[in-house]
DOBA-204277 format. One record per residue (C-alpha): residue in one letter; x, y, z. Coordinates in steps of 0.2 Angstrom, whole numbers, always signed. Example, Ala and Ser with C-alpha at 12.3 -4.5 7.8 and 13.67 -1.06 7.14 Angstrom:
% residues 2
{resn = A X = +62 Y = -22 Z = +39} $
{resn = S X = +68 Y = -5 Z = +36} $
END
This chain:
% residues 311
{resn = X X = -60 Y = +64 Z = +144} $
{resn = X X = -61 Y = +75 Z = +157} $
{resn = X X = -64 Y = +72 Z = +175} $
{resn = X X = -76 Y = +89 Z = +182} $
{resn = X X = -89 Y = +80 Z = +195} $
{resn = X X = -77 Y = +72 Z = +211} $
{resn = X X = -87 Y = +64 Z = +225} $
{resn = X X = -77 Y = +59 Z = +239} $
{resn = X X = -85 Y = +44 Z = +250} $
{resn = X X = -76 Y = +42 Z = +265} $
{resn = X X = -68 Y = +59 Z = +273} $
{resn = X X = -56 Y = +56 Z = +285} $
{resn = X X = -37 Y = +59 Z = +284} $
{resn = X X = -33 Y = +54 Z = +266} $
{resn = X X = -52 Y = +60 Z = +259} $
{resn = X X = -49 Y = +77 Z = +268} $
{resn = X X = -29 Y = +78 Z = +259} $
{resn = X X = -38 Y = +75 Z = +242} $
{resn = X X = -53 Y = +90 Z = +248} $
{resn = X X = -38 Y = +102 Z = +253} $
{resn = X X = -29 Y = +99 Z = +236} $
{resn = X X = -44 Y = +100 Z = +222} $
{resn = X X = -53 Y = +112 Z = +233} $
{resn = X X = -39 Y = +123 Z = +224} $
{resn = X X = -43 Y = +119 Z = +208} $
{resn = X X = -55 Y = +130 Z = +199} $
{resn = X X = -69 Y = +122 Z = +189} $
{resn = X X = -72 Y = +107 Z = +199} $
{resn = X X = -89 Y = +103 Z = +206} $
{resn = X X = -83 Y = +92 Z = +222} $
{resn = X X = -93 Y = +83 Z = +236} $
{resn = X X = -91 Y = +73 Z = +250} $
{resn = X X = -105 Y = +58 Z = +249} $
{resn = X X = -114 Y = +57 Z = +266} $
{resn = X X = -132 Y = +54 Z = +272} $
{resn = X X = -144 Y = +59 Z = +288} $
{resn = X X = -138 Y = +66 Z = +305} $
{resn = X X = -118 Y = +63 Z = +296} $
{resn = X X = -122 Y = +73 Z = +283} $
{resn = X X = -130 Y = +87 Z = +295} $
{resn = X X = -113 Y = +85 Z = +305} $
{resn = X X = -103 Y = +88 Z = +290} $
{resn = X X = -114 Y = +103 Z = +283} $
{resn = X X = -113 Y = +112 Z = +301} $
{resn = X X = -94 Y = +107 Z = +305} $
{resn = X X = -85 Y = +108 Z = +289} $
{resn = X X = -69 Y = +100 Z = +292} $
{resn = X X = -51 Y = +109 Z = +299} $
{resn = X X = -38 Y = +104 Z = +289} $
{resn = X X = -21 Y = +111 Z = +292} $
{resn = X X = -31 Y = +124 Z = +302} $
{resn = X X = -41 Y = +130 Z = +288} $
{resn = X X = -59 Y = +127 Z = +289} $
{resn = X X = -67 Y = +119 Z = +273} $
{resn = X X = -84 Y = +117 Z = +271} $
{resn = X X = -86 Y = +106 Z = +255} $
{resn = X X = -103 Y = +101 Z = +248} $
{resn = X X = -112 Y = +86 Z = +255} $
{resn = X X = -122 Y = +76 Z = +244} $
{resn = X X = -134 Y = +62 Z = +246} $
{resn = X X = -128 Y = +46 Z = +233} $
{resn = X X = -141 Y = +50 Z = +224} $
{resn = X X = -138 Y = +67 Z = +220} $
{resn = X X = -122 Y = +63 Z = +216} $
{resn = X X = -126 Y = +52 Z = +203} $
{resn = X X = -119 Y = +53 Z = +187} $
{resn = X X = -103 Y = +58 Z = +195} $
{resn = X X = -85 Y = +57 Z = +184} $
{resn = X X = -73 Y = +53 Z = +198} $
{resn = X X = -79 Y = +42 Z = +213} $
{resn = X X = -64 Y = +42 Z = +226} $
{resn = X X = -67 Y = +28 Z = +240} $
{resn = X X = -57 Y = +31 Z = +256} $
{resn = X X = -66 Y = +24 Z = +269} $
{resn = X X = -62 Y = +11 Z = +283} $
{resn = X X = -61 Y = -7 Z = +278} $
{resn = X X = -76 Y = -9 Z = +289} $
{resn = X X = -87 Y = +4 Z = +281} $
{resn = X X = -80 Y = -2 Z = +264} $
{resn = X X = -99 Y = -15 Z = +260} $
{resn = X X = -111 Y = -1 Z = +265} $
{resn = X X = -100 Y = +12 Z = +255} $
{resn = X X = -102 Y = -2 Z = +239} $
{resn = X X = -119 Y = +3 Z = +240} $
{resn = X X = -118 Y = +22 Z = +239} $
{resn = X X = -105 Y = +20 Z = +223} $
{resn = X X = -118 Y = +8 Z = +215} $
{resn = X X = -130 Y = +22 Z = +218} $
{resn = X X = -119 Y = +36 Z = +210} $
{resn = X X = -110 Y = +27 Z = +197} $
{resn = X X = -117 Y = +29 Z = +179} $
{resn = X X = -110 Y = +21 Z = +162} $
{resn = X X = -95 Y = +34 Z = +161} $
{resn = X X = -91 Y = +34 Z = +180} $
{resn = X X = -74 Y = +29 Z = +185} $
{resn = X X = -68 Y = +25 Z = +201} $
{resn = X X = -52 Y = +26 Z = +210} $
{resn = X X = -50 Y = +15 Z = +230} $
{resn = X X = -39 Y = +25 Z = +241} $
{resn = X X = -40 Y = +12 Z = +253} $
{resn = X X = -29 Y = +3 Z = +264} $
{resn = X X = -25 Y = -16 Z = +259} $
{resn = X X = -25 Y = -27 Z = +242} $
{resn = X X = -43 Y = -31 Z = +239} $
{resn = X X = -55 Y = -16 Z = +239} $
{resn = X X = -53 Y = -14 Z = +221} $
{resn = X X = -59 Y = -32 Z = +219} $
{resn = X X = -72 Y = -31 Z = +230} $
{resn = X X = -78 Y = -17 Z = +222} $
{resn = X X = -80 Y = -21 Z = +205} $
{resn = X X = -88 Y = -38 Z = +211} $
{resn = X X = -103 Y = -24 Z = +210} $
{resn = X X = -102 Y = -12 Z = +197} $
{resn = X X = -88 Y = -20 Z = +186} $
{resn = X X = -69 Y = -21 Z = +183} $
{resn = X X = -71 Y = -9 Z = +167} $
{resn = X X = -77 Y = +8 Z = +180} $
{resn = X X = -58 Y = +4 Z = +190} $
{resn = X X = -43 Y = +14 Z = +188} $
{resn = X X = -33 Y = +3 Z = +206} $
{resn = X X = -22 Y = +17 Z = +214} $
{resn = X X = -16 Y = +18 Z = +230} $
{resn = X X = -10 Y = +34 Z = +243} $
{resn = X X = +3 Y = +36 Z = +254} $
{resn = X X = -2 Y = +51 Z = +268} $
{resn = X X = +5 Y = +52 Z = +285} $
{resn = X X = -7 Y = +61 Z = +295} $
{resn = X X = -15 Y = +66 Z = +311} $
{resn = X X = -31 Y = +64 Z = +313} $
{resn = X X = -45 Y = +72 Z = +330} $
{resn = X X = -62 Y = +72 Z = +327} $
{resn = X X = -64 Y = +84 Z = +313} $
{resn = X X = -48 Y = +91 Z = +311} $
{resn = X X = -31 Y = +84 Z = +299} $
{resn = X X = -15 Y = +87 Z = +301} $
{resn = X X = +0 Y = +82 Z = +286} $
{resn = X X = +15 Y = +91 Z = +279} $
{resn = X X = +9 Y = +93 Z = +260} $
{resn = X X = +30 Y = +93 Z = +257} $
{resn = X X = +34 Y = +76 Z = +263} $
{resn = X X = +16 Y = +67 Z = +258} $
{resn = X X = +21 Y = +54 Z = +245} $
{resn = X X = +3 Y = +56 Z = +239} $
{resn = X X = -5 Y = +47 Z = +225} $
{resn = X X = -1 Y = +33 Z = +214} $
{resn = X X = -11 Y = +26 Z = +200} $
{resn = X X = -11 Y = +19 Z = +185} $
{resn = X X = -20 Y = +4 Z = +172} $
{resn = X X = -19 Y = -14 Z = +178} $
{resn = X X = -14 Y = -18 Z = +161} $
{resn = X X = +1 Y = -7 Z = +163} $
{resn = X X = -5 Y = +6 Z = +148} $
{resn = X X = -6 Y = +24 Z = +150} $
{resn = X X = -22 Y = +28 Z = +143} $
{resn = X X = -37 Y = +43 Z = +141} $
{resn = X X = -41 Y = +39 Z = +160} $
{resn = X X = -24 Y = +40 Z = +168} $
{resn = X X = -21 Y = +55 Z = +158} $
{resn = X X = -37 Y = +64 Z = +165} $
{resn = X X = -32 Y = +60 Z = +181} $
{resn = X X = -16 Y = +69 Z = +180} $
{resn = X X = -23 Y = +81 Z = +175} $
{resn = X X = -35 Y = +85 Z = +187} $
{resn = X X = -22 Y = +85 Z = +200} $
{resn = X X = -12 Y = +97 Z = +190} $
{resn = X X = -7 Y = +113 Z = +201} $
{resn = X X = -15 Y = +108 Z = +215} $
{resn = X X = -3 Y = +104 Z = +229} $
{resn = X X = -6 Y = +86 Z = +227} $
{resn = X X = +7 Y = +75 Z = +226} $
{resn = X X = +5 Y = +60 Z = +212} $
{resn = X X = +13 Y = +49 Z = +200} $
{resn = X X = +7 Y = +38 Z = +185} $
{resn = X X = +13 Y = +19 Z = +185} $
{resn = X X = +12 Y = +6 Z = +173} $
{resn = X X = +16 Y = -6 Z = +187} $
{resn = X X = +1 Y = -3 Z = +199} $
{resn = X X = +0 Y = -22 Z = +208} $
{resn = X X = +16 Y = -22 Z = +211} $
{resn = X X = +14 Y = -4 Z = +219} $
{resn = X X = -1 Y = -8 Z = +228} $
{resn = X X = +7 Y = -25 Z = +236} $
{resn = X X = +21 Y = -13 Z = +241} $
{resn = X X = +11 Y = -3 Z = +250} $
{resn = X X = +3 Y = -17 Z = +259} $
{resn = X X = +20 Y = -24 Z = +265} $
{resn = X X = +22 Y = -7 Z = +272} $
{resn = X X = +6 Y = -6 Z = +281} $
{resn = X X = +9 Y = -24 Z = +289} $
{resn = X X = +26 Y = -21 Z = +296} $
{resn = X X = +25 Y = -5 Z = +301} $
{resn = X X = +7 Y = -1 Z = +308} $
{resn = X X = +6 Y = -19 Z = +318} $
{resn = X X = +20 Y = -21 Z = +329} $
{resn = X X = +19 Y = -2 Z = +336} $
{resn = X X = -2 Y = -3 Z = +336} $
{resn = X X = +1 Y = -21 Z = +347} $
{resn = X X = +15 Y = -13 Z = +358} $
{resn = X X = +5 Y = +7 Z = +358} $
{resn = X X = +24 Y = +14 Z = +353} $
{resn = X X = +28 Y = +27 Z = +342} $
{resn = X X = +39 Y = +23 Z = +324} $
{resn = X X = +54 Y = +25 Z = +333} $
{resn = X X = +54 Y = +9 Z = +340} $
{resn = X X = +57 Y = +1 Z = +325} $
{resn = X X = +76 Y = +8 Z = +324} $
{resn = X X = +77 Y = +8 Z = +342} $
{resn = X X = +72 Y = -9 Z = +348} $
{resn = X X = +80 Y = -26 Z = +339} $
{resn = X X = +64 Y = -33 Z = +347} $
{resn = X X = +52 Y = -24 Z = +336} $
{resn = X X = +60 Y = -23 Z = +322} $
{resn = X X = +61 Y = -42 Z = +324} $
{resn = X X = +41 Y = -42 Z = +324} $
{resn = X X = +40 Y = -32 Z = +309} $
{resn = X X = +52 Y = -44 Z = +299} $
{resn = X X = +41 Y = -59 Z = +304} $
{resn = X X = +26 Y = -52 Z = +298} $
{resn = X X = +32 Y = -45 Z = +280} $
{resn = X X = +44 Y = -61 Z = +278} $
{resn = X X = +24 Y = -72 Z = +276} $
{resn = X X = +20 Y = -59 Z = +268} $
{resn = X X = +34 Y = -58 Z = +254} $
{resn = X X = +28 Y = -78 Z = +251} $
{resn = X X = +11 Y = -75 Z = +248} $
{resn = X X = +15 Y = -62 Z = +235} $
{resn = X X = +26 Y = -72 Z = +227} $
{resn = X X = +14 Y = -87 Z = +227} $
{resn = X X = +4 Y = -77 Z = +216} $
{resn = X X = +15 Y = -70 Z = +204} $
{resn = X X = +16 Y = -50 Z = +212} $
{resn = X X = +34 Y = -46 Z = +208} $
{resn = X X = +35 Y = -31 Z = +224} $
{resn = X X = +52 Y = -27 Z = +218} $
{resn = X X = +46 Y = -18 Z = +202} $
{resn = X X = +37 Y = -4 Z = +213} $
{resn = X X = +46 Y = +12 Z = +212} $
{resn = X X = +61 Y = +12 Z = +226} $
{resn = X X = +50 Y = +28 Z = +233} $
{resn = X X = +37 Y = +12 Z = +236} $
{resn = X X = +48 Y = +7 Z = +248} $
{resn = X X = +45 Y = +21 Z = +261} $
{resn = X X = +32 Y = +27 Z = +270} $
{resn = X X = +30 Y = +46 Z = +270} $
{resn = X X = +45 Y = +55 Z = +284} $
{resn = X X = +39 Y = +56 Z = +300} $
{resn = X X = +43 Y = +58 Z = +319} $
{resn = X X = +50 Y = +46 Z = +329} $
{resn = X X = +32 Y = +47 Z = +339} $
{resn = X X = +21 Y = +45 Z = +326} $
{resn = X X = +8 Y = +32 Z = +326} $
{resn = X X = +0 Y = +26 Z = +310} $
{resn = X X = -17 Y = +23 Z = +308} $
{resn = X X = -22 Y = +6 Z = +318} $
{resn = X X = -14 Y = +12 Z = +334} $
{resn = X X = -25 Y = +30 Z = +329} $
{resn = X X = -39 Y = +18 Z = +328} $
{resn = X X = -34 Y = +9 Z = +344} $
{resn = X X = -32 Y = +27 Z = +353} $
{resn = X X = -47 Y = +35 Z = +348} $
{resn = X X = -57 Y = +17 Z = +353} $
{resn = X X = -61 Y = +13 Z = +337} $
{resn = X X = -62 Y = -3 Z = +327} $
{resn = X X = -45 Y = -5 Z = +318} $
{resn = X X = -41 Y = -14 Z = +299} $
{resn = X X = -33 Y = -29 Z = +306} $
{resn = X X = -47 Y = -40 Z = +295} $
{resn = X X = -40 Y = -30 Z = +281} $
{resn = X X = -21 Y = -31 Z = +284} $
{resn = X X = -17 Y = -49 Z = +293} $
{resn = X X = -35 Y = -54 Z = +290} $
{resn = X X = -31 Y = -53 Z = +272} $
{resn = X X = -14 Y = -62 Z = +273} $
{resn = X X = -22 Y = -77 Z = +283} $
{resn = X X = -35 Y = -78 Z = +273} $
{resn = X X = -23 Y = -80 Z = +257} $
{resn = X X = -11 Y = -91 Z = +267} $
{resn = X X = -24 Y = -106 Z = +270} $
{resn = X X = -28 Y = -105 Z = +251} $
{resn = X X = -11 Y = -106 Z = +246} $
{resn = X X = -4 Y = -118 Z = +259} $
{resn = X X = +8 Y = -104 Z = +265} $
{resn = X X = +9 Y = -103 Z = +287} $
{resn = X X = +4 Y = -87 Z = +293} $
{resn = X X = +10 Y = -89 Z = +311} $
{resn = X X = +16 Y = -69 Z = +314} $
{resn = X X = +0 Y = -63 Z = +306} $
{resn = X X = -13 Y = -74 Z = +317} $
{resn = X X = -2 Y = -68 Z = +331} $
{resn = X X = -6 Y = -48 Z = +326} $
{resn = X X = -23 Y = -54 Z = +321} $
{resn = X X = -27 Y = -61 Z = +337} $
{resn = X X = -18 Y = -48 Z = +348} $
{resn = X X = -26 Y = -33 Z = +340} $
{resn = X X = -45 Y = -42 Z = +339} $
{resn = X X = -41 Y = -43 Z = +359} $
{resn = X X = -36 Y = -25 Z = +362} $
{resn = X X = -54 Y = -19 Z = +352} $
{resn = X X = -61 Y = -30 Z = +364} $
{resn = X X = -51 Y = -21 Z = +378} $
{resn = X X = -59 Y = -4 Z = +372} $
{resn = X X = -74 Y = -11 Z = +369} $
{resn = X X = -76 Y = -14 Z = +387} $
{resn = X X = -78 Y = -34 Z = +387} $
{resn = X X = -63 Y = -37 Z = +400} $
{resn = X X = -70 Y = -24 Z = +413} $
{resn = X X = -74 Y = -35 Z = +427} $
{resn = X X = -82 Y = -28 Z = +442} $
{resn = X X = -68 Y = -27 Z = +458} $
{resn = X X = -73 Y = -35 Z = +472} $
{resn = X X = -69 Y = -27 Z = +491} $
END
C-alpha cells in the first residue's frame, strides 16, 4: 500500500503543518478540498507559512475523489458539512485520518462512510495563526500520532510512516491510540479553558495557584469519565502528557478563536464531557461552568450584550 493522492479538508494551523511538510516530498499529488469564492481565495492567496508562500492545489470533492489519504482538520463546527465532502471523495480503498481536536470526530465520522476507511490519530501543534499565515517551530512540534484501534501495526500504519518519511514532520506509530487520543483531550481541557475564560497567556498556569486550580477541577471530571469507560490515559506515551514547548504568552487555540471573534470548540471539549457525564451519572460542575462561561464570551463578540448608552 502506498498513500500518493493526499487531500487535506480543513487548512488552518494543523492542515497548513501537514501542507509544509508533504509539500517536501516528491511524488505526491496533494490538495486542499475547498469550494466557491473559498476555493478562489485559496487559489489567489496561497497560504504563508513560516513565511514562505505555498500555493497548493485546490480541488473541488468531487475532483478529489478517489483520493488515498483524506486528512480532516477542520473546526468541530465545520466538522458535519466537511462529512459530506469526505462522503464525496472517499472510494472503496480510501483511508482517513481526523486531526481534529476532541474524542468523537473519528465516531462521527465513520457514522457515514464506515469504521473500516479510519486509521484514529491525533496531532500535537502549537501554532500561530492570522488570516492566512502560520507560524510553529517544526523542532519543538510534537506532531503526529496514529495508529490501529485494535492496537496492530498493519499495511495502513506502515504506509503512513512512510509517507511522512523525510519530510520535516514529526510523527510516531502507537499501538495504544485511545488511550493517546484521551490524553490529548485531557490536555486540551485543562490547558485551553481556564486561560481562554481568563484571555491570559500559558504562564498563568505556573504562575497563579488560582488557575492552575481551575485547570485541576476540570481534568479531575474528566479523569472519571474516562475511567467510567474503560480508557486507561496512563498507558499513552509520557511524551502525551505535554503539550508542545511554548512561551509563557501563548495562547492555544480557543482564546485564538475568542481573539479573532470566532466561534470556539467549547461543544467539542466541555460540551463533550457534559454530555458523557449525564450518561454516565458522573457531575460535571467545572465543565458547565467553562461551558457556560465561554458560550457567554461568543455571545459577547458576537455582539448580543451591546446595549445602546443612554445620555
Amino acid at each position: 500500500m502506498e498513500f500518493k493522492k493526499i487531500a487535506i479538508i480543513g487548512a488552518g494551523a494543523v492542515g497548513c503543518y501537514i501542507l509544509w511538510g508533504l509539500s517536501q516530498k516528491e511524488n505526491i499529488d496533494i490538495s486542499v478540498i475547498a469550494q466557491g469564492d473559498r476555493k478562489e481565495r485559496i487559489e489567489h492567496e496561497g497560504f504563508i507559512i513560516n513565511d514562505k508562500l505555498y500555493r497548493p492545489a485546490v480541488k473541488t470533492p468531487t475532483e478529489a475523489h478517489g483520493a488515498d489519504l483524506v486528512i480532516v482538520s477542520v473546526k468541530y463546527n465545520a466538522l458535519q458539512s466537511a462529512v459530506a465532502d469526505i462522503k464525496e471523495i472517499v472510494d472503496e480503498h480510501t483511508v482517513v485520518m481526523s486531526l481534529m481536536n476532541g474524542v468523537d470526530s473519528e465516531e462521527i465520522i465513520a457514522s457515514e462512510i464506515g469504521e473500516d476507511h479510519i486509521v484514529p490519530a491525533l496531532i500535537k501543534v502549537a501554532s500561530e495563526r492570522k488570516q492566512n499565515s502560520v507560524r510553529f517551530d517544526p523542532e519543538t512540534t510534537i506532531g503526529i500520532i496514529y495508529g490501529e484501534k485494535n492496537g496492530k501495526r498493519s499495511d495502513r500504519t506502515a504506509a503512513i510512516g512512510k509517507m511522512f518519511e523525510g519530510t520535516g514532520l514529526n510523527y510516531r506509530e502507537t499501538d495504544v491510540i485511545l488511550s493517546e487520543i484521551w490524553s490529548k483531550f485531557r490536555l486540551n481541557v485543562g490547558n485551553n479553558l481556564p486561560q481562554a475564560m481568563l484571555g491570559v497567556g500559558v504562564g498563568a498556569y505556573s504562575d497563579s495557584e488560582h488557575v492552575a486550580a481551575l485547570r485541576e477541577g476540570l481534568v479531575k471530571e474528566l479523569d472519571a469519565i474516562a475511567k467510567a469507560k474503560g480508557i486507561d490515559i496512563s498507558l499513552a506515551d509520557p511524551s502525551s502528557t505535554r503539550g508542545s514547548k511554548v512561551f509563557k504568552r501563548a495562547r492555544y487555540s480557543t482564546l485564538q478563536d475568542l481573539d479573532a471573534k470566532r466561534h470556539t470548540e467549547v461543544d467539542m471539549f466541555s460540551g463533550a464531557i457534559i454530555h458523557m457525564g449525564k450518561e454516565l451519572g458522573i457531575p460535571t460542575p467545572y465543565n458547565e461552568f467553562a461551558f457556560h462561561m465561554l458560550k457567554a464570551l461568543e455571545e459577547k463578540n458576537d455582539g448580543l450584550f451591546d446595549y445602546p448608552t443612554i445620555n
